[in-house]
C-alpha positions in Angstrom: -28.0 278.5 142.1 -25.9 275.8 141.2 -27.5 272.3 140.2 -27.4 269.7 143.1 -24.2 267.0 143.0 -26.2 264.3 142.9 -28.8 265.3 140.7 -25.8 266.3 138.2 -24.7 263.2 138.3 -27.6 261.1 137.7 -28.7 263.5 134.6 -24.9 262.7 133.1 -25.4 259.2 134.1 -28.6 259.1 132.1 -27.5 260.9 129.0 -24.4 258.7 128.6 -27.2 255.6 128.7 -29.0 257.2 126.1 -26.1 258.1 124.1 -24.7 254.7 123.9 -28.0 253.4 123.4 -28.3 255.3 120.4 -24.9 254.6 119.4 -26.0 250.7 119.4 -29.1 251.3 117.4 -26.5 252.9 114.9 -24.0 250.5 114.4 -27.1 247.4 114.5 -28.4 249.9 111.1 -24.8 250.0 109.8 -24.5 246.3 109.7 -27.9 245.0 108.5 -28.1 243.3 105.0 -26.8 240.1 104.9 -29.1 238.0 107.4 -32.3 239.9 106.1 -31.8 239.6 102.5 -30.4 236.4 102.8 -33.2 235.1 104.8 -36.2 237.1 103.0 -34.8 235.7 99.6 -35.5 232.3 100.8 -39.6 233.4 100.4 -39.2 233.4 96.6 -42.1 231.6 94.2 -40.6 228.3 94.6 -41.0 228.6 98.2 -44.1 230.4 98.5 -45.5 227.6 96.6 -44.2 224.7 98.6 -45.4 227.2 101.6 -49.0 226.9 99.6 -49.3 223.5 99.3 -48.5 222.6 102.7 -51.3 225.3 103.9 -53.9 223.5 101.0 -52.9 220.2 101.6 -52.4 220.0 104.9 -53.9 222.7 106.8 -52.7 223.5 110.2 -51.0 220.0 110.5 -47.6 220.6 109.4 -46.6 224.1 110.7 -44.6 222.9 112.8 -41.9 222.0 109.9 -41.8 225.6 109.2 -40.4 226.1 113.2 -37.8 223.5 112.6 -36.9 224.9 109.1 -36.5 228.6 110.2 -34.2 227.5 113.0 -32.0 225.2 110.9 -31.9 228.9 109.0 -30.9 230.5 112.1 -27.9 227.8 112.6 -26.0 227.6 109.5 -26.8 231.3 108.3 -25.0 232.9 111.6 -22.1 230.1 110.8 -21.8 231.3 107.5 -22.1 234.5 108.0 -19.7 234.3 111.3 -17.1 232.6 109.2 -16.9 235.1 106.3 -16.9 238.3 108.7 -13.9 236.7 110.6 -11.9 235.0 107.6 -12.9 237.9 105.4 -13.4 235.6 102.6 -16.3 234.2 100.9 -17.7 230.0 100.8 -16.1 229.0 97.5 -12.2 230.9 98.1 -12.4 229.1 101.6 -13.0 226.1 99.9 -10.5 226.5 97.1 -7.8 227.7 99.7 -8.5 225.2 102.1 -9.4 222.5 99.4 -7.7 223.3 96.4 -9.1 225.1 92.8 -10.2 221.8 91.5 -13.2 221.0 94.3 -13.5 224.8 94.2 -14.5 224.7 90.9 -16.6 221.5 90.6 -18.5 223.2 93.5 -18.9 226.5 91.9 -20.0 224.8 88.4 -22.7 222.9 90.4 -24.1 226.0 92.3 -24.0 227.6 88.5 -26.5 224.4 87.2 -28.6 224.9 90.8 -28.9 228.6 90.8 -29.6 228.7 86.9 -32.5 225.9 87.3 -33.5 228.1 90.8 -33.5 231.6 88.3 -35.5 230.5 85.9 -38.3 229.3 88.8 -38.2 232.9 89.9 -38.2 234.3 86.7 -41.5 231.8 85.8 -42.9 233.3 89.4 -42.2 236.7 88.2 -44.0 236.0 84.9 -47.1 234.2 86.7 -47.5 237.0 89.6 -47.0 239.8 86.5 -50.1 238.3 84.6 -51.8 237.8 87.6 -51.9 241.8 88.9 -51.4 243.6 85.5 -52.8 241.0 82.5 -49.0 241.7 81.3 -47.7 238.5 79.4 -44.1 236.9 80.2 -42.4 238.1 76.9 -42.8 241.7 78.5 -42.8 241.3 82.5 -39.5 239.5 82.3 -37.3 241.3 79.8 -37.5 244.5 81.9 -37.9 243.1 84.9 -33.9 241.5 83.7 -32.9 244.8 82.6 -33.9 246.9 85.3 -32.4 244.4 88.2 -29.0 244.2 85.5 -28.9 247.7 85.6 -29.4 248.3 89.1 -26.5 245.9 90.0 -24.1 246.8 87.5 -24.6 250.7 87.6 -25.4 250.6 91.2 -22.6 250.7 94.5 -22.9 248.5 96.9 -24.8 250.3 99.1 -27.6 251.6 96.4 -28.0 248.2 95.9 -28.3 246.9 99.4 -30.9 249.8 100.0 -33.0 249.5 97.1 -33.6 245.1 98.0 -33.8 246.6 101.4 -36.6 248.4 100.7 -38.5 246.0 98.4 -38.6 243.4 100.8 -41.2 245.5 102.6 -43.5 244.1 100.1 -43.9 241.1 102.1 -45.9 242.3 105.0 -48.8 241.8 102.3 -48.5 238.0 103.1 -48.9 238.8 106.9 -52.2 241.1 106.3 -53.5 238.6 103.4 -53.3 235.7 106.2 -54.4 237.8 108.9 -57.8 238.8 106.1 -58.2 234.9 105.6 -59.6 234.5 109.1 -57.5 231.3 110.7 -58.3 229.3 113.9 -55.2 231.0 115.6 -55.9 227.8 118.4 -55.6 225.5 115.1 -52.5 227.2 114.0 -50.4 227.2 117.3 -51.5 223.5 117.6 -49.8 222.6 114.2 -46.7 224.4 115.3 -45.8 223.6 118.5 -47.3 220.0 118.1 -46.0 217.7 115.7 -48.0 215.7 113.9 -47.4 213.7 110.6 -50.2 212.8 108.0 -49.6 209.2 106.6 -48.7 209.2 103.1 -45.8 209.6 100.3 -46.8 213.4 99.4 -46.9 214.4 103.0 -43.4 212.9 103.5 -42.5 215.0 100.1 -43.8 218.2 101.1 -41.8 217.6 104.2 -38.5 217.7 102.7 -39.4 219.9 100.5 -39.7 222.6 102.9 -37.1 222.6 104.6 -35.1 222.0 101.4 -36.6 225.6 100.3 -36.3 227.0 103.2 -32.2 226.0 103.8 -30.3 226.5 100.1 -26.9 226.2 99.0 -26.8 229.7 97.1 -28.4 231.2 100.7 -25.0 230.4 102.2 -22.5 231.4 99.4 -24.8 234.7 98.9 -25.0 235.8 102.9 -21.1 234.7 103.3 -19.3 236.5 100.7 -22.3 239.2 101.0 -20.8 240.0 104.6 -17.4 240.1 103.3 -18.4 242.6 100.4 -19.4 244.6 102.8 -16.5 244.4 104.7 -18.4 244.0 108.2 -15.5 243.1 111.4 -15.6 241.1 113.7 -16.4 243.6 116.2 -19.7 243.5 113.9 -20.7 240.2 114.9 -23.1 240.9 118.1 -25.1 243.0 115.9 -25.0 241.0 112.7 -26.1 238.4 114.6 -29.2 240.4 115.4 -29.6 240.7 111.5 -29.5 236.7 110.6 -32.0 236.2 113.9 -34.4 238.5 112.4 -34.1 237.5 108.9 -34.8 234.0 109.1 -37.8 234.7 111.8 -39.1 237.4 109.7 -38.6 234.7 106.6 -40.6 231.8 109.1 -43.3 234.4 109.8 -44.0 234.8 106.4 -43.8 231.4 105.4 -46.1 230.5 108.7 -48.7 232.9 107.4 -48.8 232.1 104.2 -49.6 228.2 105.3 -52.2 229.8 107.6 -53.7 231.9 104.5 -53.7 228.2 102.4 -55.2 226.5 105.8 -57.9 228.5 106.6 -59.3 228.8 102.8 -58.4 227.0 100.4 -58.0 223.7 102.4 -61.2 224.2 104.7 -63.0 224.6 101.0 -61.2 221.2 99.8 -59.2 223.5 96.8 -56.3 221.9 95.5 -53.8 223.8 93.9 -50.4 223.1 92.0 -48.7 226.7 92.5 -48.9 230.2 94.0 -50.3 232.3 91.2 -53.4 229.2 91.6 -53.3 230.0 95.8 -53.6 233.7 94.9 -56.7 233.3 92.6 -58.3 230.9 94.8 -58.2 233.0 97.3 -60.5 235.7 95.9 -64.0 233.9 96.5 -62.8 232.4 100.0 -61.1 235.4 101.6 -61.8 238.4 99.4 -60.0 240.4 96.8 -57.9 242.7 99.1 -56.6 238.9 100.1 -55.9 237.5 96.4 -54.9 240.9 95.3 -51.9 241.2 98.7 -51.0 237.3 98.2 -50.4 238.4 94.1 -48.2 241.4 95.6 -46.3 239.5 97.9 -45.5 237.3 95.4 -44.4 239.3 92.2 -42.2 241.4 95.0 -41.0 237.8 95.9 -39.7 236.8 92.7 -38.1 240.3 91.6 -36.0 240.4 94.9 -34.7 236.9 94.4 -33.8 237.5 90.6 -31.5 240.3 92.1 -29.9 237.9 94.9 -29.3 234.6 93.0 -27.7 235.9 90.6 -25.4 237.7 93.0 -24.8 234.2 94.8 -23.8 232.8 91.5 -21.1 235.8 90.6 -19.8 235.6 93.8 -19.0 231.6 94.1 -17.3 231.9 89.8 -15.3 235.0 90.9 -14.1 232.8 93.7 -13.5 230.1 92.4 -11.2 231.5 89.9 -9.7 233.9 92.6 -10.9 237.2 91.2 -12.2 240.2 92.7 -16.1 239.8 93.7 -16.8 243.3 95.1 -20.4 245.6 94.1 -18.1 248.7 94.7 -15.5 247.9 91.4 -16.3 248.7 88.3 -16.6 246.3 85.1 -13.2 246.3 84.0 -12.0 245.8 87.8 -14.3 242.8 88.6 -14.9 241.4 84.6 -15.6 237.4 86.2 -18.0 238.8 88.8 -20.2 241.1 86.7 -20.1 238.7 83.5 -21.3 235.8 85.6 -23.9 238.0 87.3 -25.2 239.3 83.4 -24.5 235.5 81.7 -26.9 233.6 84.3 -29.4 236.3 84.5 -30.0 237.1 81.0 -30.0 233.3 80.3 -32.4 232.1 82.7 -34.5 235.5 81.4 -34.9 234.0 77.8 -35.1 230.4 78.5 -38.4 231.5 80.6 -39.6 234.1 78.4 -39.7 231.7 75.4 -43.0 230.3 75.0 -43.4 226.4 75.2 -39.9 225.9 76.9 -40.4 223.3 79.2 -39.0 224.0 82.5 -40.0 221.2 84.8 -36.9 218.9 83.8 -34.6 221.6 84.8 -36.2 222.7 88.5 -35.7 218.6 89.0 -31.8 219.1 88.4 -31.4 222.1 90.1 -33.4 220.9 93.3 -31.2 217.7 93.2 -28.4 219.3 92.9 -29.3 221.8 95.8 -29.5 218.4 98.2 -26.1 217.0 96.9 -24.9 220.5 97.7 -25.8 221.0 101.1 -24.6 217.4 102.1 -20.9 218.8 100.6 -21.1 222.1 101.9 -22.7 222.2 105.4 -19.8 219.6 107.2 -17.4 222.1 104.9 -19.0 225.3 106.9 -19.3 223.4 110.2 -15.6 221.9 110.3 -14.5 225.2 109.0 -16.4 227.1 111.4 -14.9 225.3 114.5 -11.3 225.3 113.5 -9.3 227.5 115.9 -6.5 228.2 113.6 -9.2 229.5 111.6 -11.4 231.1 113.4 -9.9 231.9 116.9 -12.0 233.0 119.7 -14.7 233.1 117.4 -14.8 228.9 116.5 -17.8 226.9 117.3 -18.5 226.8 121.0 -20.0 222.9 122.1 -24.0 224.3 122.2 -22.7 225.6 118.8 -21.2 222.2 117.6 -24.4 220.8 118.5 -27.1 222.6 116.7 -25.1 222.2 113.4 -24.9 218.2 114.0 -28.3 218.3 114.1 -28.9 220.0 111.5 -27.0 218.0 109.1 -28.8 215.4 110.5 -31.6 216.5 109.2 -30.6 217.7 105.9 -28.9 214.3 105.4 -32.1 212.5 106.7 -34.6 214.5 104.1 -32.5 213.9 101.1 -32.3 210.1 102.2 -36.1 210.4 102.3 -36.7 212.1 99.1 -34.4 209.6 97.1 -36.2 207.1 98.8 -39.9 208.7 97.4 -38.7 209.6 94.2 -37.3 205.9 93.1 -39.8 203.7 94.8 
């Protein structure tokens, strides 16, 4: 007996919802990357560290700066990101098209200092959370940690490479289950972060700025622009690549929100004060437990080794640019020679200066974190007038809600750095 009309109908009806349902779920896989690397690289030791403090220091008090941080991520990431897929070309050949090779270059050589002085705080992180887990000492962690994130990148395609940092940035659920094992006051925590409040004091005003300067960096932008132009996402990309910033900077404000809310609930209940995250990992231990200490440690080596692989790639990408070369994961050596010789120049550098005993290192993260500020001041207007140009960027330009959210955000960049020159020279 033939099937009913109308039940025919509803069973097609049904099966072409599922199919383009699935079809969505495919192309939102196809396209993610840039927003979730981009965004989890921002967790690296420098960050996890100012993340610790302000969970030591402050407790509860001042989670509400890691809200206003991830959505400042949110803004200019999707800009960024919206810009390159549309232009199809990365921050610094934008900039040297639009503003000629000499600012192109002056920018790039800046982000080259910045990203160096950045390196060589992961590469210390690496070292720290190495010794931590294993008892392995610097002068071994680092050199193959160097080689095998060289070799992955040189020898690798793009997309071997995208799924291999993919996959390690699983690693940081450990900071989600370490803070869930501290056992917070989750009313004390939603307080802080929905709730401003703002302890008196020059080192609260620091640790302020400092987080959102962590959590919103210079070689973030170049790295998830030219990223999405390497690989070579459309415009008709953009509704799902959105979807891929959105979760990559919540995802990178979850983490950093519970590993304050590890820091809260033990170390600064038990009046510990610590200078680093390799000192929040073993203070945890007799506070929260060894599965705790042992996660946080995890979390944090698989922090350091993911941003070694992306910082560099930032770097290669804005000195390709800038001298209007080929920046592309898919050529070869002899097709891409500026990209891959920036890439193995800054990595292997940073490697030795942090693997040599005695080098101090402190000096440099100053200059690269003052340059980061300078930076951003120059590049986010850049992004955002960019961004809203029509000839550019058509029916994709900045709507007004758009226009809006990046003001502020400048704003508050601008206002931070004002602060922290303020602090630092008085």
């Amino acid at each position: 007996m033939p099937a009913h009309p109308v039940g025919r109908h509803v069973h097609e009806r049904l099966r072409a919802r599922r199919g383009r349902a699935l079809g969505g779920i495919a192309a939102l896989f196809a396209v993610l990357g840039p927003g979730l690397l981009a965004g989890l690289s921002d967790d690296d030791p420098p960050g996890i560290t100012t993340y610790s403090v302000l969970g030591a220091d402050y407790g509860y008090a001042l989670l509400w700066v890691v809200l206003v941080s991830t959505v400042a991520l949110i803004v200019f990431h999707e800009v960024a990101v919206r810009t390159g897929v549309v232009t199809g070309k990365g921050l610094v050949t934008l900039m040297r098209e639009r503003r000629g090779h000499r600012l192109a270059r002056l920018v790039a050589g800046a982000l080259v200092v910045a990203n160096f002085g950045t390196l060589c705080a992961e590469f210390a992180g690496l070292a720290a959370g190495a010794e931590l887990l294993t008892g392995v000492g610097r002068g071994v962690a680092i050199p193959v940690a160097a080689a095998a994130v060289g070799v992955l990148v040189v020898r690798g395609s793009f997309h071997r490479v995208e799924h291999v940092l993919l996959a390690l940035s699983a690693i940081f659920v450990t900071y989600v289950i370490a803070g869930m094992l501290a056992g917070p006051d989750w009313g004390e925590a939603a307080r802080g972060t929905l709730v401003p409040s703002m302890p008196g004091g020059r080192d609260a005003a620091l640790a302020v700025v400092a987080t959102v300067g962590t959590t919103l960096a210079p070689w973030g932008l170049a790295f998830i622009q030219s990223y999405a132009v390497d690989k070579r996402l459309q415009p008709k990309d953009l509704p799902y690549e959105r979807v891929d910033v959105v979760a990559g900077a919540v995802m990178t404000g979850v983490i950093a929100f519970f590993v304050v809310v590890a820091c809260a609930a033990t170390l600064h209940a038990s009046g510990v004060k610590i200078d680093e995250a390799a000192d929040a990992a073993k203070a945890l231990e007799p506070l929260a437990g060894s599965a705790a200490s042992d996660l946080f440690a995890v979390g944090f080596l698989g922090a350091a080794i993911l941003a070694i692989a992306v910082v560099p790639l930032s770097t290669a990408y804005s000195v390709a640019e800038a001298r209007g070369r080929p920046a592309d994961l898919d050529l070869h050596f002899g097709e891409a020679r500026s990209f891959y010789v920036a890439y193995g120049v800054i990595l292997a550098g940073a490697a030795l200066l942090v693997a040599l005993p005695g080098v101090p290192i402190v000096p440099l993260l100053y200059l690269s974190q003052a340059l980061n500020a300078i930076l951003l001041l120059a590049i986010l207007p850049f992004i955002r007038s960019l961004a809203a140009d029509e000839e550019v960027m058509g029916e994709h330009r900045l709507g007004p809600v758009a226009r809006v959210a990046t003001a502020l955000t400048i704003a508050l960049v601008a206002v931070s750095v004002a602060l922290l020159a303020a602090l630092t020279f008085t």
